[in-house]
Legacy VTK file of the C-alpha trace (Angstrom):
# vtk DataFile Version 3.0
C-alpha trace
ASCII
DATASET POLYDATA
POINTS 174 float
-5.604 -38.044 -22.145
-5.587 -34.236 -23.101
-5.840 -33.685 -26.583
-4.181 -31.192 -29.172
-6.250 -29.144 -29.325
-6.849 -28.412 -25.485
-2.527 -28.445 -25.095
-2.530 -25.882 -27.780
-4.886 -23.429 -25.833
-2.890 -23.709 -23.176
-0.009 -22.922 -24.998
-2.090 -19.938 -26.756
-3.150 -18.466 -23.302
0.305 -18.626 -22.302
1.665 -16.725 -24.897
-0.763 -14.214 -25.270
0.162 -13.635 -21.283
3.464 -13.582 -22.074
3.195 -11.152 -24.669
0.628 -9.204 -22.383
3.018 -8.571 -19.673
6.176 -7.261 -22.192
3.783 -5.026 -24.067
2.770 -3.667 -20.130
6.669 -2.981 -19.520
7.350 -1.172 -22.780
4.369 1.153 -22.327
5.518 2.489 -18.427
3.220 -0.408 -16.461
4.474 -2.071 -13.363
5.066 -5.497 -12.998
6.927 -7.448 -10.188
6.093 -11.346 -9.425
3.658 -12.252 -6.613
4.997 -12.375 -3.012
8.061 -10.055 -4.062
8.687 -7.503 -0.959
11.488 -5.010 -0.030
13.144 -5.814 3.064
11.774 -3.408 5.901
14.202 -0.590 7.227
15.652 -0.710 11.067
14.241 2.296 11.377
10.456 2.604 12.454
8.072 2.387 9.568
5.809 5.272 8.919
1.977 5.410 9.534
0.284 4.215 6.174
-1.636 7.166 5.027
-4.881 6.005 3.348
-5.328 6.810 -0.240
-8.362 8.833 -1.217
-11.205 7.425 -3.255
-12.099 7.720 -6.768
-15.662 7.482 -8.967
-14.719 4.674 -10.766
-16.629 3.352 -13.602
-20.518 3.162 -13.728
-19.859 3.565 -9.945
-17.202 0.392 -9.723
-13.923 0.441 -8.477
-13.459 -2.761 -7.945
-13.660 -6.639 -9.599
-12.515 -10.026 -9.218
-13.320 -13.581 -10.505
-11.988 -16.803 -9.898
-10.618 -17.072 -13.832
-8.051 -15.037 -15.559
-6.140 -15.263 -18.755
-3.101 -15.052 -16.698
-1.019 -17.782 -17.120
1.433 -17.125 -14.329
1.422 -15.358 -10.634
1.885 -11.526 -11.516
0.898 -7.880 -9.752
0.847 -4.973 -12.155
-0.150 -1.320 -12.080
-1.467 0.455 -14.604
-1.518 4.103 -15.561
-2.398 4.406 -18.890
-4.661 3.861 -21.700
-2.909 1.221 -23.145
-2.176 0.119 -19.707
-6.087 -0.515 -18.831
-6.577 -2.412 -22.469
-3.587 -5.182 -21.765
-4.770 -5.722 -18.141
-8.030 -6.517 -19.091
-7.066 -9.110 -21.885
-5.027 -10.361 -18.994
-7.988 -10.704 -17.253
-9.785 -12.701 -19.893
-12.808 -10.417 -20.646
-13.975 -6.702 -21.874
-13.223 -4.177 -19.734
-16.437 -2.037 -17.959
-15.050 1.423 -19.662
-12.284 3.313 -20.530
-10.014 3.911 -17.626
-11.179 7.192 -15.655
-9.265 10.521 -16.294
-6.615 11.082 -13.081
-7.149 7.195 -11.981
-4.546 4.559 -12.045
-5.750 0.515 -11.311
-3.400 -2.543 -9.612
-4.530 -5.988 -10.222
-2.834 -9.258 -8.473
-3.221 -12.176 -10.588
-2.887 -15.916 -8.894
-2.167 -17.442 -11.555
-3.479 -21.677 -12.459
-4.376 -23.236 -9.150
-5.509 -26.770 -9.445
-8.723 -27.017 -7.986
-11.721 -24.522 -6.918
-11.312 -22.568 -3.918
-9.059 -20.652 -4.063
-9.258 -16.660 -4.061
-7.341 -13.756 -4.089
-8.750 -10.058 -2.738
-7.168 -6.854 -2.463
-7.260 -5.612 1.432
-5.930 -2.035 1.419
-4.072 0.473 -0.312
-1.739 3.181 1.217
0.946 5.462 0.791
4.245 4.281 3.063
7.201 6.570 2.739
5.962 7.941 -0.908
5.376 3.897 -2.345
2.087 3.213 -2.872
1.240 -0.273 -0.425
-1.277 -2.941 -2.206
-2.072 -5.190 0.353
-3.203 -8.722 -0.372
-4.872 -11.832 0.662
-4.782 -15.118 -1.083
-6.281 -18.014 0.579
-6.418 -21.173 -0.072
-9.348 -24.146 0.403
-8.592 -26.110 3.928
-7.076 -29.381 2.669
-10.307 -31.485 4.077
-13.121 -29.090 2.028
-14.566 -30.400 -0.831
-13.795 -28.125 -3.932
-14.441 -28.332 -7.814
-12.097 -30.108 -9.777
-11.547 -27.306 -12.273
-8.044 -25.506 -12.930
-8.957 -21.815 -11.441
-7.160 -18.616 -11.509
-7.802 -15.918 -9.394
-7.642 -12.449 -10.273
-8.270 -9.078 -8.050
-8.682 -5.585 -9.045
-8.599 -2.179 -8.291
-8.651 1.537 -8.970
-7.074 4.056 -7.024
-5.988 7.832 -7.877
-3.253 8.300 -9.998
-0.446 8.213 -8.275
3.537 9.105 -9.390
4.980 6.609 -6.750
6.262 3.244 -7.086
4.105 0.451 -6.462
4.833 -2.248 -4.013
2.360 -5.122 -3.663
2.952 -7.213 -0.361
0.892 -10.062 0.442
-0.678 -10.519 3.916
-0.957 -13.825 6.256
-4.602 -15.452 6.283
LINES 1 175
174 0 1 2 3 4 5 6 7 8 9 10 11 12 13 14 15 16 17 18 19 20 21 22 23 24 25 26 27 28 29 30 31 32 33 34 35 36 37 38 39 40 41 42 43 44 45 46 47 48 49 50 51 52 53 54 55 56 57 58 59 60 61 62 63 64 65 66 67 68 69 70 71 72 73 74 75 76 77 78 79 80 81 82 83 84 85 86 87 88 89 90 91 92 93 94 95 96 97 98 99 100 101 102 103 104 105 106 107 108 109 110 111 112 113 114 115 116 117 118 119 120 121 122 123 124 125 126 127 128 129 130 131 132 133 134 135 136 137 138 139 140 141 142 143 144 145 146 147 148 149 150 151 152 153 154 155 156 157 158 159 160 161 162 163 164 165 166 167 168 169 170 171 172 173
């Protein structure tokens, strides 16, 4: 039996998500579910250009862990101050630094899975037809494997230079 007190943290991670994500759209972030992707032309696609690097923070450019705050399945890009702050509550920790000068950051969030083993990485980002392509990988534990019983959710993150573009976040096949 689950009692109050764990149903109302639930509840309170929920909402503070919730809230997370609105305060991201009023303040310019991007935000579009997990798995959303625009239909691809007739036409031949472009090369993806590769996008250049950037210092990061105490060298960093990247994290991930296999718990977030997030209480739902959720992509976002940030380009802001205020942007950096709400992803990393989303995230469920303190953020490394202040988000570099000129640098932007996506993060895909998997939102509660039920067990242990699952992850979620970033694989690439590039610039298709002036969108900026996050390409991602979520895999899942093979249904024989042993795993922790332990609600998880994934989380992946990255920076990137700022960029104008929209953002499109397309997942990829394991």
């Amino acid at each position: 039996m689950i009692g109050q007190g764990k149903v109302m943290g639930v509840v309170r991670k929920t909402m503070v998500a919730a809230l997370c994500v609105a305060a991201l759209a009023a303040c310019g972030g991007d935000s579009t579910e997990v798995g959303t992707v625009a239909e691809a032309a007739a036409a031949p696609a472009p090369a993806p250009v590769p996008l250049g690097a950037v210092d990061g923070i105490a060298g960093r450019t990247e994290w991930a862990g296999p718990l977030s705050a997030a209480a739902v399945d959720m992509t976002l890009a940030v380009r802001d101050t205020r942007g950096w702050d709400i992803l990393w509550q989303l995230v469920g920790s303190a953020q490394p630094g202040p988000l570099p000068e000129d640098t932007m950051a996506v993060a895909v969030f998997s939102g509660p899975r039920p067990t242990g083993g699952y992850n979620v990485s970033i694989r690439n980002i590039v610039s298709v037809d002036n969108v900026v392509e996050v390409r991602f990988l979520e895999t899942t534990p093979p249904a024989d494997s042993q795993v922790n019983q332990v609600v998880t959710a994934p989380w992946a993150l990255q920076l990137l230079p700022l960029r104008a573009e929209p953002v499109r976040f397309v997942p990829l096949e394991p």
